[in-house]
Backbone bond lengths (Angstrom), bond angles and torsions (degrees), N, CA, C in turn:
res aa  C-N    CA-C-N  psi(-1)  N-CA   C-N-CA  omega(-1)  CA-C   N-CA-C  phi
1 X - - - 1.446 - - 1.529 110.62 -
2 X 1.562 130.45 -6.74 1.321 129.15 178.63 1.448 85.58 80.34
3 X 1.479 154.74 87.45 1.347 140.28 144.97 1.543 83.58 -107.77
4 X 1.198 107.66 172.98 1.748 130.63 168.54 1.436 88.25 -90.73
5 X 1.255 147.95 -73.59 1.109 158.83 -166.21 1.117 130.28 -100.64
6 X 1.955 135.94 117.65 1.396 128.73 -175.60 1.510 111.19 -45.44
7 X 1.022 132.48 -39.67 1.198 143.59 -149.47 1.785 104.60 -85.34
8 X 1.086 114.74 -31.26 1.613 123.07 155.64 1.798 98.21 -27.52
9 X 1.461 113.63 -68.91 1.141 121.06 -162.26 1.488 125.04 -64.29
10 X 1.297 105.30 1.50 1.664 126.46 -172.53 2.081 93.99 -62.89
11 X 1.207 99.83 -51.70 1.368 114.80 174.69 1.657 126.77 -25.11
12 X 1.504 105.44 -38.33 1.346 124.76 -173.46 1.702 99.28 -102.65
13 X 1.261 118.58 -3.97 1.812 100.59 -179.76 1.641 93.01 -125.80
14 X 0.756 145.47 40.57 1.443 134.32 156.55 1.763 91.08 -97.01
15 X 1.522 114.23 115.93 1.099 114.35 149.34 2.031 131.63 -76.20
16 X 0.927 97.17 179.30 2.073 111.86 -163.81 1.607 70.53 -96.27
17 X 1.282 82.94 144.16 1.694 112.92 164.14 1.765 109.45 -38.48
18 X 1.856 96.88 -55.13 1.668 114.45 176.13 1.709 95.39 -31.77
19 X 1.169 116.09 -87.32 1.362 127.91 -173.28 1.245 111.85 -25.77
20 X 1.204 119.45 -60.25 1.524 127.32 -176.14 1.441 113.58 -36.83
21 X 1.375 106.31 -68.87 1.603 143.49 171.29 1.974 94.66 -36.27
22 X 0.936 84.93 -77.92 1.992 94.63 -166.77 1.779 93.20 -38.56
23 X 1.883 111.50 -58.60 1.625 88.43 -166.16 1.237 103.21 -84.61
24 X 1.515 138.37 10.08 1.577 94.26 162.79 1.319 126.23 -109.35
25 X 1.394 122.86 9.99 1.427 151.38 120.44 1.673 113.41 -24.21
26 X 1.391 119.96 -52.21 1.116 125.23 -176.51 1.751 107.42 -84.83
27 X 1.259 111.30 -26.66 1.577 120.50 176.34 1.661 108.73 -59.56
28 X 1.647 97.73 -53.49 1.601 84.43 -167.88 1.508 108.24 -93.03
29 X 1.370 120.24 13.78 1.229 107.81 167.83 1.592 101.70 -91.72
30 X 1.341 130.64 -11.14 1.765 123.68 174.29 1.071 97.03 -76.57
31 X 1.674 139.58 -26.06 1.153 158.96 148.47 1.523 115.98 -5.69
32 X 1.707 86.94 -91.40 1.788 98.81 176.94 1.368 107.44 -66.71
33 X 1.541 130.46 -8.40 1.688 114.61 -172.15 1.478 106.07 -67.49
34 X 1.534 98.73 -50.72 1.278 120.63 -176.09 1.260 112.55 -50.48
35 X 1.082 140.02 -58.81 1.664 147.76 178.18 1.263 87.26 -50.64
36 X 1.173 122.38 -64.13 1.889 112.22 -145.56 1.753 99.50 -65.98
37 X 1.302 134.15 -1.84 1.495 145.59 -172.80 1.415 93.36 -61.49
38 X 1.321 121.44 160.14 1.848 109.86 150.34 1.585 97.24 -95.17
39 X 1.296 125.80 170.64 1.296 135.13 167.27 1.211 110.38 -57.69
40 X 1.719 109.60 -179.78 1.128 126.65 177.84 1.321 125.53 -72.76
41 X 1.067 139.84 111.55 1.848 116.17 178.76 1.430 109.92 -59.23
42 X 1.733 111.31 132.59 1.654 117.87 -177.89 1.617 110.49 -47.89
43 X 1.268 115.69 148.82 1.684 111.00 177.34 1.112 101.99 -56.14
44 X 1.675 113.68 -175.66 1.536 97.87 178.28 1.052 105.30 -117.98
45 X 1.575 122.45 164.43 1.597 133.61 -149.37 1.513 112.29 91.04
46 X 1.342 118.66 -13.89 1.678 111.96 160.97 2.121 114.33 -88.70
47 X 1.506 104.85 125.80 0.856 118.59 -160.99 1.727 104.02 -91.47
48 X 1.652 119.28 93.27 1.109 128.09 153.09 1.833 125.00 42.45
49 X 1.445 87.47 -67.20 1.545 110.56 -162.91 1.982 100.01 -81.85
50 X 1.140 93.47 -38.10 1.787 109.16 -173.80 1.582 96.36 -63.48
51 X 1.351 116.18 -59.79 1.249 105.15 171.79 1.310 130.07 -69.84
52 X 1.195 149.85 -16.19 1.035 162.97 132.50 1.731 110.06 -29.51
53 X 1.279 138.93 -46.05 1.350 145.81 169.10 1.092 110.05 -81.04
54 X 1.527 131.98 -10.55 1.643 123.43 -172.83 1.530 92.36 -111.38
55 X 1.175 138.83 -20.38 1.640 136.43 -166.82 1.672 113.21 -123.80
56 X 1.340 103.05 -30.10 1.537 91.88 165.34 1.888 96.33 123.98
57 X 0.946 105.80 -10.28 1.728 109.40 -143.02 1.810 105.01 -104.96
58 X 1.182 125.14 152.36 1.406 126.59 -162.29 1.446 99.57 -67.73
59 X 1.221 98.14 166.25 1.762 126.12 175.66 1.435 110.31 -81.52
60 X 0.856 122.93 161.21 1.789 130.95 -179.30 1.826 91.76 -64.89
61 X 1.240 146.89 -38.32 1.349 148.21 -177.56 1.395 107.91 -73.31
62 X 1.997 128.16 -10.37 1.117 109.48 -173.14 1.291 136.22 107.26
63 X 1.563 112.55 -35.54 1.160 136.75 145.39 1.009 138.48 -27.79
64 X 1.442 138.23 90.90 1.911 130.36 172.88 1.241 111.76 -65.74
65 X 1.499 102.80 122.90 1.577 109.36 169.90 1.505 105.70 -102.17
């Protein structure tokens, strides 16, 4: 930009409150998209039950391990 100094440029990145507001409004709505997704299905060659004992999370039968 030709400044003598980086700090000249401080001028141009302070956003308006507006701004602020809009992205973190816009944050937690990428937020809830994401949650509301189902997961990934495990690659395959991971066996059900293994994952189920390493994460906390039920078995293909339903079961809490």
């Amino acid at each position: 930009m030709g400044h003598a100094h980086i700090t000249t440029t401080e001028i141009y990145i302070v956003p308006t409150p507006d701004e602020v507001v809009a992205h973190v409004l816009a944050h937690h709505e990428r937020q809830r998209t994401e949650q509301a997704k189902p997961p990934a299905p495990p690659a395959p060659g991971y066996r059900p039950e293994a994952l189920a004992a390493l994460f906390g999370t039920s078995t293909a039968g339903g079961e809490s391990r």
